[in-house]
C-alpha positions in Angstrom: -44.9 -28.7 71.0 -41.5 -27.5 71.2 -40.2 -24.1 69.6 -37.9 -26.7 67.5 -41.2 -28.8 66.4 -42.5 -25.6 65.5 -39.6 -24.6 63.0 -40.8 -27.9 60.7 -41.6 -27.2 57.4 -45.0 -27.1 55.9 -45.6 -30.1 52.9 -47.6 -28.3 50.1 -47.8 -31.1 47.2 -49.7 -31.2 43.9 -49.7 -32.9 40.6 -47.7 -30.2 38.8 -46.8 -26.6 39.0 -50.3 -24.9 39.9 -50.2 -26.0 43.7 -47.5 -22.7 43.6 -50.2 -20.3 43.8 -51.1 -21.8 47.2 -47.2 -21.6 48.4 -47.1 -17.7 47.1 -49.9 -17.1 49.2 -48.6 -19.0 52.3 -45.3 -17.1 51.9 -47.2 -13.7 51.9 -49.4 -14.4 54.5 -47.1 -16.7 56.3 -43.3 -15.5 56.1 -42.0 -17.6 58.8 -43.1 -20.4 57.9 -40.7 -22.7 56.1 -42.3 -25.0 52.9 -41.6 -28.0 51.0 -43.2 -28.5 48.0 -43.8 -31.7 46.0 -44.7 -31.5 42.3 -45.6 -34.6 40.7 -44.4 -32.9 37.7 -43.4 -36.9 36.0 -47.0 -38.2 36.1 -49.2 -35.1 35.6 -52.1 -34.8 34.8 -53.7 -36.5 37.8 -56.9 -35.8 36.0 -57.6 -38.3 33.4 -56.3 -41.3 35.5 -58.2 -43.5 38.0 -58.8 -43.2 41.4 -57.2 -45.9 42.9 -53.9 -44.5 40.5 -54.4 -41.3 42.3 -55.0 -42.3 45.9 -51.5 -44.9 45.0 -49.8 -41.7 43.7 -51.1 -39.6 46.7 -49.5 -42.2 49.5 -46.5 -42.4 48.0 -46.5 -38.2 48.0 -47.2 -38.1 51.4 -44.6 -41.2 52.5 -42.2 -38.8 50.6 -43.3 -35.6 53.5 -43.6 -37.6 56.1 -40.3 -38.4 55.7 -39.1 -35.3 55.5 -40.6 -34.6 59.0 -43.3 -32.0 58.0 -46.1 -30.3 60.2 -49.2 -29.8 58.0 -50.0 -31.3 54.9 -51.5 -28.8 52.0 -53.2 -31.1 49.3 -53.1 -28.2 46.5 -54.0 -30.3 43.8 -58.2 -30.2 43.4 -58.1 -33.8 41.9 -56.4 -35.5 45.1 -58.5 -33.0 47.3 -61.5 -34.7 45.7 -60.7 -38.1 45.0 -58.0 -38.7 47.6 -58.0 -37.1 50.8 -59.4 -40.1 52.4 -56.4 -41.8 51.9 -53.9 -39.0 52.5 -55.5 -38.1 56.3 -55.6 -41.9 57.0 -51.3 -42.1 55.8 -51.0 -38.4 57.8 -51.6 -39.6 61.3 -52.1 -36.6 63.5 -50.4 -34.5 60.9 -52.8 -32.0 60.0 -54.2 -31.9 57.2 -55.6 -29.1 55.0 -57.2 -28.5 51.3 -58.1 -26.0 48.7 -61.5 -27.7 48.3 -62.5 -27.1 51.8 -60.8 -24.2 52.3 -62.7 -22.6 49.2 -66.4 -24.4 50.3 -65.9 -22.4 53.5 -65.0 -18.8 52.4 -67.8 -19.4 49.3 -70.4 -20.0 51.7 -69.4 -17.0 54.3 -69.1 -15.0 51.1 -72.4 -15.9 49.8 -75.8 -14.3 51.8 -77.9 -14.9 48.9 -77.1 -19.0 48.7 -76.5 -19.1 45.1 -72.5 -19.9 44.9 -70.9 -20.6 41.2 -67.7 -23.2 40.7 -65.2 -23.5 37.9 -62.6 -25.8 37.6 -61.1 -28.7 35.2 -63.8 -31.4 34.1 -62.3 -34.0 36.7 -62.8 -32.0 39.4 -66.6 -30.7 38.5 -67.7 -34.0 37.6 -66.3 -35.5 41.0 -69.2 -33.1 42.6 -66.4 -32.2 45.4 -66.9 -29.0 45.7 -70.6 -28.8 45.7 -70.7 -31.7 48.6 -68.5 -29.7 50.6 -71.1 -26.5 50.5 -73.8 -28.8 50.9 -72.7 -30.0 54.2 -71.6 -26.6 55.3 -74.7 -25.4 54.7 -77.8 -27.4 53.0 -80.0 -24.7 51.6 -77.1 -23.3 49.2 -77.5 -23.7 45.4 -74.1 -24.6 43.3 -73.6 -24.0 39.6 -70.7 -25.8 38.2 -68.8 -25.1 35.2 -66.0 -26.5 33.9 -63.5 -24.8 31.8 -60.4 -27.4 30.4 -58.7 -24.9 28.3 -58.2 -22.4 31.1 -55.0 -24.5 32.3 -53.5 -24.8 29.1 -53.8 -21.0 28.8 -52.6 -20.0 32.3 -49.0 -22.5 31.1 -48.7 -20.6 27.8 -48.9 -17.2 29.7 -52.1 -15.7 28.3 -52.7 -14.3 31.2 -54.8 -11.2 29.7 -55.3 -12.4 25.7 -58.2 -12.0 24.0 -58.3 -15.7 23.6 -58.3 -16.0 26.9 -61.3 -13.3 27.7 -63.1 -14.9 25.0 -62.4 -18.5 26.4 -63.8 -16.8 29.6 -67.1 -14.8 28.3 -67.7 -18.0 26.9 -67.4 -20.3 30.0 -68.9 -17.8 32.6 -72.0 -17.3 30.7 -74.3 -19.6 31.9 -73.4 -19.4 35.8 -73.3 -15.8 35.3 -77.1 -16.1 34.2 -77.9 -17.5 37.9 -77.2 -14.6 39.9 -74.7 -15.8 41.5 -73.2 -14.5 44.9 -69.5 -15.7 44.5 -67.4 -17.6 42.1 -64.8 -20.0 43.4 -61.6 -20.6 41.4 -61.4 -24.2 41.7 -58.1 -24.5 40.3 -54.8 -23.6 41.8 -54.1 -22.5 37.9 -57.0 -20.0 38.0 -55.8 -17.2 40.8 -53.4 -16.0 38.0 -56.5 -15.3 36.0 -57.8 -13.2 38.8 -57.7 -10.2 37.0 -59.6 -10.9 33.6 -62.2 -12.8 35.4 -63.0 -10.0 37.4 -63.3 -7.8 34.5 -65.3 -10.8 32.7 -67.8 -11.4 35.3 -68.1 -7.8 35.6 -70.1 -7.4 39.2 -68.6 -5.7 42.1 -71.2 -7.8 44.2 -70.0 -11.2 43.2 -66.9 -12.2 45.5 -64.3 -14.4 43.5 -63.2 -17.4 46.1 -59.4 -17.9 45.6 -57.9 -21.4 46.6 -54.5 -20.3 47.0 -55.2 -17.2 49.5 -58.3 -18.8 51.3 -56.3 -22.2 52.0 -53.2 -19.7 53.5 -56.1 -18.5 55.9 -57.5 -21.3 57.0 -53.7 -22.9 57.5 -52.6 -19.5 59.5 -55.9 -20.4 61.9 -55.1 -24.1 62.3 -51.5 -23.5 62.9 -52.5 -21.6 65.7 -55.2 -23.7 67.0 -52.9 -26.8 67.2 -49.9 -24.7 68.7 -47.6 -25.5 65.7 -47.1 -22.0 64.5 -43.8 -21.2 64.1 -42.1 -19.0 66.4 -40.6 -14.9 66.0 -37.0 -16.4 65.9 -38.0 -18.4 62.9 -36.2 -18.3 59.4 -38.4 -19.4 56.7 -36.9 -21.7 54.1 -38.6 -23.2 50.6 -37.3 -26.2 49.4 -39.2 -27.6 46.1 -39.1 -31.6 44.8 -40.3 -32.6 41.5 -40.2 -36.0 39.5 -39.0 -35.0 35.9 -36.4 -32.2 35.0 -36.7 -29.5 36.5 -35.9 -26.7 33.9 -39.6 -26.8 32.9 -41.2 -26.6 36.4 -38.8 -23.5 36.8 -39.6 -21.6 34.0 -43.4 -21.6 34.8 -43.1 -21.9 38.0 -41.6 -18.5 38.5 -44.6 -17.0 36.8 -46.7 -18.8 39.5 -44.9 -17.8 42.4 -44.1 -14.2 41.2 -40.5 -15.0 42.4 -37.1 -17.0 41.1 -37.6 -20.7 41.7 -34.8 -21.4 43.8 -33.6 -25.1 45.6 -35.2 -27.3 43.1 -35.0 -31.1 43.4 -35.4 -34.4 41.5 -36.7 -37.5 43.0 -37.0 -40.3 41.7 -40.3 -41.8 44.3 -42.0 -44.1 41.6 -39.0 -46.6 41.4 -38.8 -46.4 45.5 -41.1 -49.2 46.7 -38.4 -50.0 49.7 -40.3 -47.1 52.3 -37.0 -45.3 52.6 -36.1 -42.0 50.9 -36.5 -41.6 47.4 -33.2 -41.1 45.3 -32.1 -37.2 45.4 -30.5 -35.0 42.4 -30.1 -31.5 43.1 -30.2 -29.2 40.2 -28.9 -25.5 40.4 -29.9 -23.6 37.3 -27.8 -20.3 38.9 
């Protein structure tokens, strides 16, 4: 691959805002990598639609990256990790393609000697089972204990990063996996790294190992990047780019929470009204 190849942006996409979590982890562990990030910010949430809405919405996503002559694919949204990633590697080609779902199955089970691995995440993604498949064929003898928690994104958007609503929401939620002894707890929502903090204090054992999406899917893109030779090179200069499909004020506002930096380079597309193949209308806003 040449060093120009190389210098190609990564696609990071999701149905909203969380997937940001995943890009602030690729920029710390990966600062010369450039990113482009697509937020379906005008059809979220991906999770009480159908599947074959979400594997339609997916394609079009990844037409969009394509496009835009991208490297790696991140799927950062749990519900296309679980219901679409068929379809997304079969539209990628040889593009490689990563996700937080396997990204977390693999560090939960190298984290986990005792074989007893807790999951948390929004209903759609527990009740599609991903997650525990994903142990299960990493390693058959493990036992998964699945929870989901739907008020912890609504939460994590409002900022209550550290209320007592929040704990409460939390004590409440964690009790029964808690109960099974448990070896780690994977955060399976990009939302749920920003609760870090208070569910460490919840869950209140330094033995159990919380899983992050965001930091463990940086890892296991920094070790396939160099597998495949399409790490970017000491000359680079990384650059974020980010695309959503409503305005764009909102996506900023808590967006910059998720990403712990100013959300600069923010576009509007308009890719549901595209059905031609070619680019999807641009609009660039600049809120500075």
């Amino acid at each position: 691959m040449s060093t120009l190849g190389n210098r190609r942006p990564i696609g990071v996409f999701d149905s909203g805002v969380g997937g940001l979590t995943v890009v602030r982890a690729l920029m710390e562990r990966l600062p010369l990598e450039s990113i482009l990030y697509f937020g379906d910010t005008a059809r979220v949430p991906y999770g009480i639609k159908s599947n074959a809405t979400i594997e339609h919405f997916s394609a079009q996503i990844v037409d969009f990256l394509l496009h835009h002559a991208v490297k790696m694919l991140i799927v950062a949204c749990n519900t296309m990790a679980a219901v679409a990633l068929k379809t997304i590697t079969a539209r990628a080609g040889n593009i490689p393609v990563l996700d937080v779902i396997e990204a977390g199955a693999r560090a939960a089970v190298s984290a986990s000697p005792g074989g007893r691995i807790g999951v948390i995440g929004t209903p759609t993604t527990i009740n599609s089972n991903a997650y525990a498949r994903r142990i299960h064929a990493l390693d058959p003898s493990v036992r998964v204990y699945s929870q989901a928690c739907p008020l912890f994104v609504p939460l994590v958007e409002e900022g209550w990063l550290d209320h007592v609503v929040t704990r409460l929401t939390a004590r409440e939620y964690l009790r029964t996996v808690l109960a099974e002894e448990i070896d780690s707890l994977v955060l399976g929502c990009t939302h749920y790294p920003l609760l870090k903090p208070l569910l460490h204090d919840v869950v209140g054992r330094e033995d159990v190992k919380l899983i992050d999406s965001a930091t463990t899917t940086a890892e296991l893109a920094a070790v396939r990047l160099n597998e495949t030779g399409l790490a970017a090179d000491s000359q680079s200069h990384a650059s974020y780019r980010y695309v959503v499909t409503d305005i764009p004020l909102r996506f900023q506002t808590i967006g910059e929470r998720f990403l712990g930096r100013s959300l600069e380079n923010v576009e509007r597309v308009d890719i549901e009204n595209d059905a031609s193949g070619k680019p999807p209308r641009r609009r660039r806003t600049d809120f500075r």
